[in-house]
C-alpha positions as CSV (number, residue, x, y, z in Angstrom):
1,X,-102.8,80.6,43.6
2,X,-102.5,81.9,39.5
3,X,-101.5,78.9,37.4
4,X,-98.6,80.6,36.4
5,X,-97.3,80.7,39.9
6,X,-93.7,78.8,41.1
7,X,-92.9,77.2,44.1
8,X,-89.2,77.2,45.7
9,X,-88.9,74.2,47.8
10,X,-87.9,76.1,50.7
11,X,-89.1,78.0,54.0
12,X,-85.6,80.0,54.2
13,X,-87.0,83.4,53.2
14,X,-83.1,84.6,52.0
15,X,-83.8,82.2,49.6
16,X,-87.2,83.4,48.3
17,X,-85.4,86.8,48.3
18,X,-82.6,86.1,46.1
19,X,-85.0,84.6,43.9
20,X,-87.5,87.1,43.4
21,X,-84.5,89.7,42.8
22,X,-83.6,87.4,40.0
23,X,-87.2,86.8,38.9
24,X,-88.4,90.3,39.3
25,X,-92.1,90.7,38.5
26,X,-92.2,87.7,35.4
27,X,-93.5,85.0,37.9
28,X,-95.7,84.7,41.0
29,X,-93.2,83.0,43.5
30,X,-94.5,81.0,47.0
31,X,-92.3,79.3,49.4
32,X,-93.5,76.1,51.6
33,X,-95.1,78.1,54.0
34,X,-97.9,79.2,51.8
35,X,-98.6,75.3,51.6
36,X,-99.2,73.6,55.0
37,X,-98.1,69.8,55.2
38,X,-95.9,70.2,52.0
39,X,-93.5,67.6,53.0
40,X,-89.7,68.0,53.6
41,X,-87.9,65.8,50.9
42,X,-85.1,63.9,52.7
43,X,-81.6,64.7,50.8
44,X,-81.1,61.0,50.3
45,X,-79.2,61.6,46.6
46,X,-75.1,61.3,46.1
47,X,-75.0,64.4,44.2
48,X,-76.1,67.7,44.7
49,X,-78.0,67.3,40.8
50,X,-80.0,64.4,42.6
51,X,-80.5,65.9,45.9
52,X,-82.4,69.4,43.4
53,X,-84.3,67.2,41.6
54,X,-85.3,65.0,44.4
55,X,-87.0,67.8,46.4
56,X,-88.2,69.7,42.8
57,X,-90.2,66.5,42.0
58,X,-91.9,66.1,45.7
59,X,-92.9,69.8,45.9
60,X,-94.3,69.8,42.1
61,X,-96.6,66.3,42.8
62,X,-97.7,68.1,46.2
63,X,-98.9,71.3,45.2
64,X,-99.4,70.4,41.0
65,X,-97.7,73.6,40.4
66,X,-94.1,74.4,39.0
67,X,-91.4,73.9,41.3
68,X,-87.6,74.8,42.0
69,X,-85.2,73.1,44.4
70,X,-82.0,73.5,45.3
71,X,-79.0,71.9,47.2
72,X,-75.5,73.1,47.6
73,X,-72.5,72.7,49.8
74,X,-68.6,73.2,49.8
75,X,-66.5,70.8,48.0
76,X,-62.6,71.0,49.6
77,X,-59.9,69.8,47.6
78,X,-57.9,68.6,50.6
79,X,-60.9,66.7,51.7
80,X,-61.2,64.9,48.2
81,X,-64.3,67.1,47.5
82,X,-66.4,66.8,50.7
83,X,-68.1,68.0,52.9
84,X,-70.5,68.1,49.2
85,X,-73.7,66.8,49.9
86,X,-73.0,66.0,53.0
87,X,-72.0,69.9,54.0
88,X,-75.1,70.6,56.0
89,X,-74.9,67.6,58.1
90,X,-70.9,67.1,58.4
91,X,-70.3,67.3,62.2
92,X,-73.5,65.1,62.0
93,X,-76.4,66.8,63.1
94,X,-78.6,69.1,60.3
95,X,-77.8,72.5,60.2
96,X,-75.4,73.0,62.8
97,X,-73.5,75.5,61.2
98,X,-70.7,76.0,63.9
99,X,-70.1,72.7,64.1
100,X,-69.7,71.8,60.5
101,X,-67.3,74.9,59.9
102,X,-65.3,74.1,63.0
103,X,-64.5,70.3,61.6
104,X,-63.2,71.7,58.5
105,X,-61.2,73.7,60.2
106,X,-60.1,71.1,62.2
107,X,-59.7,68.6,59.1
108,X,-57.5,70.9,57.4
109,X,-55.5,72.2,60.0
110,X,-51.9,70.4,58.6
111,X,-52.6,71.1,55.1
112,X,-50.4,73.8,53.6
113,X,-51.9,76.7,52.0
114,X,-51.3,76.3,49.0
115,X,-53.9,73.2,49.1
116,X,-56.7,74.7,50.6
117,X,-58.7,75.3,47.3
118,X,-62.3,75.0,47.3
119,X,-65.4,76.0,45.8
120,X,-69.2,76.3,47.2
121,X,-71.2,74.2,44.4
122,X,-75.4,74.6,43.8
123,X,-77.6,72.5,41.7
124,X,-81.0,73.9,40.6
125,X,-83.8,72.2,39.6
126,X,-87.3,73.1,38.0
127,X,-90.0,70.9,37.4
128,X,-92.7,71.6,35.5
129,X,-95.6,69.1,35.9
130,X,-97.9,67.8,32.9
131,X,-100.5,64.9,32.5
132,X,-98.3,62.8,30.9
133,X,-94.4,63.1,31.8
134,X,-93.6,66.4,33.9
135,X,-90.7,68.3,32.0
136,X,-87.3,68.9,34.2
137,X,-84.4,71.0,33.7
138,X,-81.3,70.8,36.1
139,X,-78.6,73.5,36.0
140,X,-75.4,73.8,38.1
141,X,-73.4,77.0,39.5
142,X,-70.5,77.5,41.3
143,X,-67.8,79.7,42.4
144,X,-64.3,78.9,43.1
145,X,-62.4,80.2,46.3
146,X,-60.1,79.0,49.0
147,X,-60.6,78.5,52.3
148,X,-58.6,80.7,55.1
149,X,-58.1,79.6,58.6
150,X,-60.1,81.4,61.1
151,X,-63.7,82.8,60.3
152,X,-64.3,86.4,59.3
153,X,-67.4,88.3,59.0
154,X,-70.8,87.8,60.1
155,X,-73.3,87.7,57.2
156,X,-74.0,84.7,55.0
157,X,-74.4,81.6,56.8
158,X,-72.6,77.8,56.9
159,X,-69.1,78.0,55.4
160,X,-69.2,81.6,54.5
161,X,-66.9,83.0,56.9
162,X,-64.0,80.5,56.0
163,X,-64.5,80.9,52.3
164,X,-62.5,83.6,50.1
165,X,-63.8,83.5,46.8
166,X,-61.2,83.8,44.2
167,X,-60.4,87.8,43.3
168,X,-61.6,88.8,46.4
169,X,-59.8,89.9,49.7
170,X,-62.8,89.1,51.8
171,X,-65.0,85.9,53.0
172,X,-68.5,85.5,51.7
173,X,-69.7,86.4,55.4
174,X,-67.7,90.0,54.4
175,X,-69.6,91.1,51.7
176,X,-72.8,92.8,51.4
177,X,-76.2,90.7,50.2
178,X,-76.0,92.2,46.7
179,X,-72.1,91.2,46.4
180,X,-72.4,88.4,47.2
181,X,-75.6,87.2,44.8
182,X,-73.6,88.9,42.5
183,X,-70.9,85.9,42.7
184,X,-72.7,83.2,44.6
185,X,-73.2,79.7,43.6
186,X,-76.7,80.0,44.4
187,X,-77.4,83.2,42.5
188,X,-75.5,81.6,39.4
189,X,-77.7,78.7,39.6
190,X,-80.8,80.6,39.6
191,X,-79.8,83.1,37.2
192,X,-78.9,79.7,34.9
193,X,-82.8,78.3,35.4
194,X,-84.5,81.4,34.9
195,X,-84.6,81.4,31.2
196,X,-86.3,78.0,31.6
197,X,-88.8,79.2,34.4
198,X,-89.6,82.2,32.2
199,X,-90.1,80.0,29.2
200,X,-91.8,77.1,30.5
201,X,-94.3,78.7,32.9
């Protein structure tokens, strides 16, 4: 692999996607398949910021090449700003995303509307290692929204069909791939790093 190459700490290819659309043709980009027994970093931080750099740092000692993470979730007002880290996991197993969306329902259901603010929040990190101290850069993007009270649409994934992103008539789960990168908390997040990635590597 070219020593100019960058590894997303993932194996979710919509992630690789979004990336490389950001990236275009400036870097050679790899996810975790390409590097069999690259560990998973457990998301043992209490912010999203530690969770990034966390996995960033892992995946940059592992494979001694650049490396972005990122972790992200949906912050409700009502709830005093959780799910948040805990999004993924909230009904308490990993990545059950019915489960998770259908106890926030649930945990909101006597809140009036007009408190049903949220916002889906993504931290992204890049490190770059070196001999002596590796260099880091974390950047944060989000997008603020409410949620509604049934789910609508069936793209996206998690939260998506209960979120309505401020401006917008529809859920995240509503709107087309590009829309929704245009907006995202993810795709603001990587769009923030990739003057660094371009820069540094």
């Amino acid at each position: 692999m070219p020593a100019d190459a960058l590894v997303l700490a993932t194996r979710n290819q919509g992630k690789l996607r979004e990336l490389a659309r950001i990236l275009g043709d400036q870097v050679g980009l790899a996810g975790l398949d390409a590097f069999p027994g690259a560990p998973d970093v457990p998301e043992t931080g209490a912010t999203f910021e530690a969770n990034a750099l966390l996995k960033a740092r892992a995946i940059a000692a592992y494979t001694k090449l650049p490396a972005v993470a990122d972790d992200s979730g949906l912050c409700v007002d009502a709830l005093n700003g959780m799910p948040g880290v805990l999004s993924a996991r909230w009904a308490g197993q990993h990545g059950d995303d019915q489960a998770n969306l259908d106890l926030v329902l649930a945990q909101v259901a006597d809140v009036p509307e007009d408190r049903l603010g949220a916002r889906f929040v993504c931290a992204a990190a890049l490190v770059v290692p070196a001999d002596g101290v590796a260099r880091e850069w974390v950047v944060t993007g989000q997008v603020e929204g409410r949620l509604i009270r049934a789910p609508k649409g069936t793209g996206g994934f998690g939260y998506d069909p209960i979120f309505q992103p401020d401006g917008f008539t529809e859920t995240t789960a509503e709107m087309t791939p590009e829309a929704k990168d245009a907006i995202s908390h993810r795709g603001r997040a990587f769009r923030a790093l990739a003057p660094f990635i371009t820069a540094f590597i």
